[in-house]
DSSP file (Angstrom, degrees, kcal/mol; ACC not computed):
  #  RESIDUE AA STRUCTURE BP1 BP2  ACC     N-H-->O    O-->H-N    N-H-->O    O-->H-N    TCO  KAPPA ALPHA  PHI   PSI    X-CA   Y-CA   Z-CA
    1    1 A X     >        0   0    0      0, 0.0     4,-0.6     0, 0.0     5,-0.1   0.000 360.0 360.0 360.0 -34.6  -35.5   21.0    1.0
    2    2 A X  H >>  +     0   0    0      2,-0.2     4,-5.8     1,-0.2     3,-1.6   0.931 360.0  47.7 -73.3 -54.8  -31.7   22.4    0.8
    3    3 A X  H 3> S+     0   0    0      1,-0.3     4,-1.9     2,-0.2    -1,-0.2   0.905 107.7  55.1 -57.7 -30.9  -30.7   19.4    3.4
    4    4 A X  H 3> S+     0   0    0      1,-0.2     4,-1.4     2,-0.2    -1,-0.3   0.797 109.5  42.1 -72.7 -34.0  -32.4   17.4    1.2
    5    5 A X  H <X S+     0   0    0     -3,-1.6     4,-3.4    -4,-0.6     5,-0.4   0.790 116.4  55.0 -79.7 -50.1  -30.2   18.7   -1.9
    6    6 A X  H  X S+     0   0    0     -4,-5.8     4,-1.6     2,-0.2    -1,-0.2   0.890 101.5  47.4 -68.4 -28.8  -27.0   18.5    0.3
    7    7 A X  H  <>S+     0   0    0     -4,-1.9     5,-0.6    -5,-0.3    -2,-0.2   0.983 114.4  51.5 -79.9 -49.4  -26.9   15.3    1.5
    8    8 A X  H >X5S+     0   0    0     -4,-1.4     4,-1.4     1,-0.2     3,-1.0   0.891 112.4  44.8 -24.2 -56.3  -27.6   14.1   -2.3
    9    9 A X  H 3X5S+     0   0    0     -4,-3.4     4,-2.3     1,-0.3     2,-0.2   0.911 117.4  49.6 -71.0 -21.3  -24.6   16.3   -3.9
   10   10 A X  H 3<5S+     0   0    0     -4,-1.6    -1,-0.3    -5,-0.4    -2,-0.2  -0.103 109.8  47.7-107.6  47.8  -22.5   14.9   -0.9
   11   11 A X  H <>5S+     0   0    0     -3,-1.0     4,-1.5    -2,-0.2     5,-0.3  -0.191 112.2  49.1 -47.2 -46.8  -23.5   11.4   -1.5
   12   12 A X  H  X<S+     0   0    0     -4,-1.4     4,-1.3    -5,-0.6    -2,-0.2   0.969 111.8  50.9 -59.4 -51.6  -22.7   12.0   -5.2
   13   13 A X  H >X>S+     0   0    0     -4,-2.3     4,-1.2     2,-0.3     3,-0.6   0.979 111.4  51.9 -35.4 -85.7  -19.1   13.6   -4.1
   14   14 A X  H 3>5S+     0   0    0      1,-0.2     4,-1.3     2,-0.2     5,-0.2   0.771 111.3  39.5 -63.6 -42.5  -18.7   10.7   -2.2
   15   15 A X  H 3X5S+     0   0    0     -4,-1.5     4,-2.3     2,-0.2     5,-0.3   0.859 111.6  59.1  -5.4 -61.8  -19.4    8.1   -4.9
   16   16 A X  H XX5S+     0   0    0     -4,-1.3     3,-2.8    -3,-0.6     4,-1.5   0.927 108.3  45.5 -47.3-101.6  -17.6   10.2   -7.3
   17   17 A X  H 3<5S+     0   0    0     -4,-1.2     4,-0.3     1,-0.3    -2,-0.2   0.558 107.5  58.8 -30.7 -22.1  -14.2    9.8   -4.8
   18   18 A X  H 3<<S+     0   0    0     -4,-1.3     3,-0.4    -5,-0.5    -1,-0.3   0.854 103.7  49.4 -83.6 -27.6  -14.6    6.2   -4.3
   19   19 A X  H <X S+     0   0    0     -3,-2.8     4,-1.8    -4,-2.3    -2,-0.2   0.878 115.2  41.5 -66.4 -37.5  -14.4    5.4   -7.9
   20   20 A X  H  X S+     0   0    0     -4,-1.5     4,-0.5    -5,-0.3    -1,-0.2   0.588 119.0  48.7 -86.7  -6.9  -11.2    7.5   -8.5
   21   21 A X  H  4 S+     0   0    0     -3,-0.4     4,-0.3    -4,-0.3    -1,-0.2   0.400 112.4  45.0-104.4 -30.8   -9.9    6.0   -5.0
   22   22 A X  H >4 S+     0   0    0     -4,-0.3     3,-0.9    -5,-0.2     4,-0.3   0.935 114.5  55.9 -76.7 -41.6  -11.0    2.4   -6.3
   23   23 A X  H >X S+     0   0    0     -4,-1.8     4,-2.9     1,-0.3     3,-2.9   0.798  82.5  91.9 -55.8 -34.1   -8.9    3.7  -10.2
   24   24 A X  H 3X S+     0   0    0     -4,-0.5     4,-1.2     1,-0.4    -1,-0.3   0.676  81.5  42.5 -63.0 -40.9   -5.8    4.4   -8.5
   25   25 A X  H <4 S+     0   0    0     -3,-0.9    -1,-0.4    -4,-0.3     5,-0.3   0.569 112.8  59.5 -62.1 -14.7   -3.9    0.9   -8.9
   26   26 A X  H <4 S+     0   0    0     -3,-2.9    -2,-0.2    -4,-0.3    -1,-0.2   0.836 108.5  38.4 -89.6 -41.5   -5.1    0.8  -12.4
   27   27 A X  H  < S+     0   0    0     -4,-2.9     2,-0.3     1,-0.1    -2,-0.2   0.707 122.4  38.6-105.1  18.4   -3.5    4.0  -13.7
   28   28 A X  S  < S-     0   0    0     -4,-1.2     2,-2.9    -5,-0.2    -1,-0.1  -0.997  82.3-131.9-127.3 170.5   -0.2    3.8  -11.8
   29   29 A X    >   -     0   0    0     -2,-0.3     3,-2.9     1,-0.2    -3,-0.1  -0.587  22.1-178.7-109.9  87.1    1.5    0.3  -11.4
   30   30 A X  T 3  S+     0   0    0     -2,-2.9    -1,-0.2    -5,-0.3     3,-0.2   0.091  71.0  83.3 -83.9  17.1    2.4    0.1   -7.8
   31   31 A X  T 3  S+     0   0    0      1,-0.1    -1,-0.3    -6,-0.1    -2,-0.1   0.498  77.0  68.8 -84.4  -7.1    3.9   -3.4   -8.6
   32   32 A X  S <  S+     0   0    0     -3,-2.9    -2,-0.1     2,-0.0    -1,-0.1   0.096  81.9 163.5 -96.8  38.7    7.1   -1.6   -9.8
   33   33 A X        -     0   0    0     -3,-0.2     2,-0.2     1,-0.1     8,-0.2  -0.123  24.6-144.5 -53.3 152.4    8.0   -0.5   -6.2
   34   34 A X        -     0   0    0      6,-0.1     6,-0.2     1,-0.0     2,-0.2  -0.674  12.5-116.4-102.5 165.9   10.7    0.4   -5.3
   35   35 A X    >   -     0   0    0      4,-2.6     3,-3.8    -2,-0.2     4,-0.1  -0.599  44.0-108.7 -76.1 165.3   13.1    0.2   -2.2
   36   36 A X  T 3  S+     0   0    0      1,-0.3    -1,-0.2    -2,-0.2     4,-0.0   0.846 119.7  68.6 -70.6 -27.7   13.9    3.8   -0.6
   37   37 A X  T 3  S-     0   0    0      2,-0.1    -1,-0.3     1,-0.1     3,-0.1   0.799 117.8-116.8 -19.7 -47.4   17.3    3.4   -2.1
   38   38 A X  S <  S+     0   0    0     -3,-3.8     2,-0.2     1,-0.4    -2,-0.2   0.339  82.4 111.5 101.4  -2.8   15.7    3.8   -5.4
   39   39 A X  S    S-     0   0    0     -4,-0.1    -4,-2.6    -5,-0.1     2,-0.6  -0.797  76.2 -94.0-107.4 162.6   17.0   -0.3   -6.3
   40   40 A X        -     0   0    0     -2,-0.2    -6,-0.1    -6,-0.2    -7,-0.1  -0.744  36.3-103.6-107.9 146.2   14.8   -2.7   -6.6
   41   41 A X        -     0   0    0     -2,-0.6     6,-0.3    -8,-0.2    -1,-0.1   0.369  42.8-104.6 -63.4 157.7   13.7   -5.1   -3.8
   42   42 A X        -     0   0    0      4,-1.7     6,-0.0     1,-0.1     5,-0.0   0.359  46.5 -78.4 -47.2-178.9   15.1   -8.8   -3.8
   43   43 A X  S    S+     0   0    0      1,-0.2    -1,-0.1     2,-0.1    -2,-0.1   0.778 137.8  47.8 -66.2 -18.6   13.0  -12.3   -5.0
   44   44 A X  S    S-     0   0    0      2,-0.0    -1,-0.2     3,-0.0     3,-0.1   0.978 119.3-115.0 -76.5 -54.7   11.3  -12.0   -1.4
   45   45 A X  S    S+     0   0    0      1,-0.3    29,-1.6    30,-0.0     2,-0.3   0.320  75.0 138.9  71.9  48.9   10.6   -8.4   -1.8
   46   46 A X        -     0   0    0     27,-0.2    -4,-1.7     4,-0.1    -1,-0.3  -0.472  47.1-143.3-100.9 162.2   13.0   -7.9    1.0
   47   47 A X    >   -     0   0    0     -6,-0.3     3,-1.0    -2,-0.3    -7,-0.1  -0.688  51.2 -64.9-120.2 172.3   15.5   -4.4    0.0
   48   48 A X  T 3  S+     0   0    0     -2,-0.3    -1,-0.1     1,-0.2     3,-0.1  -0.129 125.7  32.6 -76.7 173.5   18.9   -4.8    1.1
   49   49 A X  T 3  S+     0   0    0      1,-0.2    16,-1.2    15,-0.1    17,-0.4   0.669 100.6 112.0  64.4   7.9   19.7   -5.1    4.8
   50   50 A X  E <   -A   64   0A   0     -3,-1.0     2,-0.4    14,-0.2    14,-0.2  -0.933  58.0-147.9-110.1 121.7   16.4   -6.9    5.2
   51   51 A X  E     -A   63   0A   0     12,-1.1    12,-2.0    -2,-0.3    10,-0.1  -0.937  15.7-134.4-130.5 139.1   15.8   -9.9    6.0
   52   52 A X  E     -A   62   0A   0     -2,-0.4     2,-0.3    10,-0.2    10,-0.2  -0.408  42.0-171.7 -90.5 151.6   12.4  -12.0    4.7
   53   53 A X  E     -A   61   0A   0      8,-1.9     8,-1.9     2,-0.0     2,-0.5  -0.953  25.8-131.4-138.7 129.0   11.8  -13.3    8.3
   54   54 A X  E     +A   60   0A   0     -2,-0.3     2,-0.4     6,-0.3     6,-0.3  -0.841  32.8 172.5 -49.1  93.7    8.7  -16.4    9.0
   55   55 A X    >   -     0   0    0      4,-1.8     3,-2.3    -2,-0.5     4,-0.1  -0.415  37.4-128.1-124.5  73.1    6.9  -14.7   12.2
   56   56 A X  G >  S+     0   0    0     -2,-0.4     3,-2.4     1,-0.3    -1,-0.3   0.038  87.0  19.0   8.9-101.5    4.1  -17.2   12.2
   57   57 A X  G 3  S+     0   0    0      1,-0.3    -1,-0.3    -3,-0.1     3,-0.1   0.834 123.4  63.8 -65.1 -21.2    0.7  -16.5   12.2
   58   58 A X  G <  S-     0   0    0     -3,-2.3    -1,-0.3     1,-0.1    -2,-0.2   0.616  98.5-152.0 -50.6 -16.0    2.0  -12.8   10.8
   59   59 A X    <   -     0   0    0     -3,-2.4    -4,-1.8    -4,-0.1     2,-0.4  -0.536  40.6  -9.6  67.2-156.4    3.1  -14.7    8.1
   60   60 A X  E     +A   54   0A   0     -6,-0.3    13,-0.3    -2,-0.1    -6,-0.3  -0.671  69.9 154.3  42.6  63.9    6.3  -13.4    5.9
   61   61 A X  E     -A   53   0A   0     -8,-1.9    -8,-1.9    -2,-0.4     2,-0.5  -0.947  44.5-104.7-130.2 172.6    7.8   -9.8    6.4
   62   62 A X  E     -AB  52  71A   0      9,-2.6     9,-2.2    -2,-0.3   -10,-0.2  -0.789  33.9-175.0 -78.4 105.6   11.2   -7.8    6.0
   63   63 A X  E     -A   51   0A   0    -12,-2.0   -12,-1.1    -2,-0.5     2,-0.2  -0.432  29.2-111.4 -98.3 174.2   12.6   -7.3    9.2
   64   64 A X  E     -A   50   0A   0    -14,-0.2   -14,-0.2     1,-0.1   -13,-0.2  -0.427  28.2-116.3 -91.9-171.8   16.1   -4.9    9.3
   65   65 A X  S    S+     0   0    0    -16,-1.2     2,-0.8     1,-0.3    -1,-0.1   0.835 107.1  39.9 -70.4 -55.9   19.2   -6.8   10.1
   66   66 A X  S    S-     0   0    0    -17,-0.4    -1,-0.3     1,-0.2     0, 0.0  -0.868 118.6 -67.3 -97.7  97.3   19.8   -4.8   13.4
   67   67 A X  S    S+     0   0    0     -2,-0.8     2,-0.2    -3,-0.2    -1,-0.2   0.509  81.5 105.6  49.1 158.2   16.3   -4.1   15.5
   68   68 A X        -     0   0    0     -3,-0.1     2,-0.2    -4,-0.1    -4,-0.1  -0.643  67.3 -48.3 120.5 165.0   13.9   -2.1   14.4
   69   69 A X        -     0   0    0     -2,-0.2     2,-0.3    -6,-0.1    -5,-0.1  -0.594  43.4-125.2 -98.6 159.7   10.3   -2.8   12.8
   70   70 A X        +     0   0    0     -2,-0.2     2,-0.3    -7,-0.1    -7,-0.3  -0.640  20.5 178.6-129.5-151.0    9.0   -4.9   10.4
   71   71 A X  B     -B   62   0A   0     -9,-2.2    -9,-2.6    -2,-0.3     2,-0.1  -0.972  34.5 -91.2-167.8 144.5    7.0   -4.6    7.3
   72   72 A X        -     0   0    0     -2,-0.3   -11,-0.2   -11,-0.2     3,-0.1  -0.417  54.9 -89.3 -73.9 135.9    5.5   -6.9    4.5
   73   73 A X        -     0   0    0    -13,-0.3     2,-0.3     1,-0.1   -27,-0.2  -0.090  40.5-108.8 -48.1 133.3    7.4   -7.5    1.5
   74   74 A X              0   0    0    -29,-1.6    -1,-0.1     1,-0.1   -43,-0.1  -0.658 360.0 360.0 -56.3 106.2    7.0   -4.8   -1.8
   75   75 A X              0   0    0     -2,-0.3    -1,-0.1   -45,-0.1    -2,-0.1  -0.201 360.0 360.0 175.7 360.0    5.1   -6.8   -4.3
């Protein structure tokens, strides 16, 4: 009977955690990113020294100038 109880509260838990996991983009506005600079990114959503790059089926991202990885523009 106890397993029976635990797997319930820790089904509840998780439930519980998905909802506040689902909330999070509604109560902060993670459209106003920023670059690590602290300015904010370009019309691409490129940051300086970045450049919004076509890498075909990848679609769109911000590569650096010089080498180096790259990563989809901040929205």
């Amino acid at each position: 009977m106890k397993k029976y109880i635990f797997i319930i509260i820790s089904f509840f838990l998780g439930f519980c955690l998905g909802l506040v996991v689902d909330s999070l983009p509604k109560w902060f506005n993670f459209s106003d990113a920023l670059c690590l600079d602290g300015t904010q990114p370009d019309k691409n959503g490129c940051c300086e020294g970045e450049l919004y790059t076509d890498m075909g089926d990848l679609g769109f991202n911000c590569c650096p100038e010089v080498g180096g990885d790259c990563f989809p523009p901040i929205k």
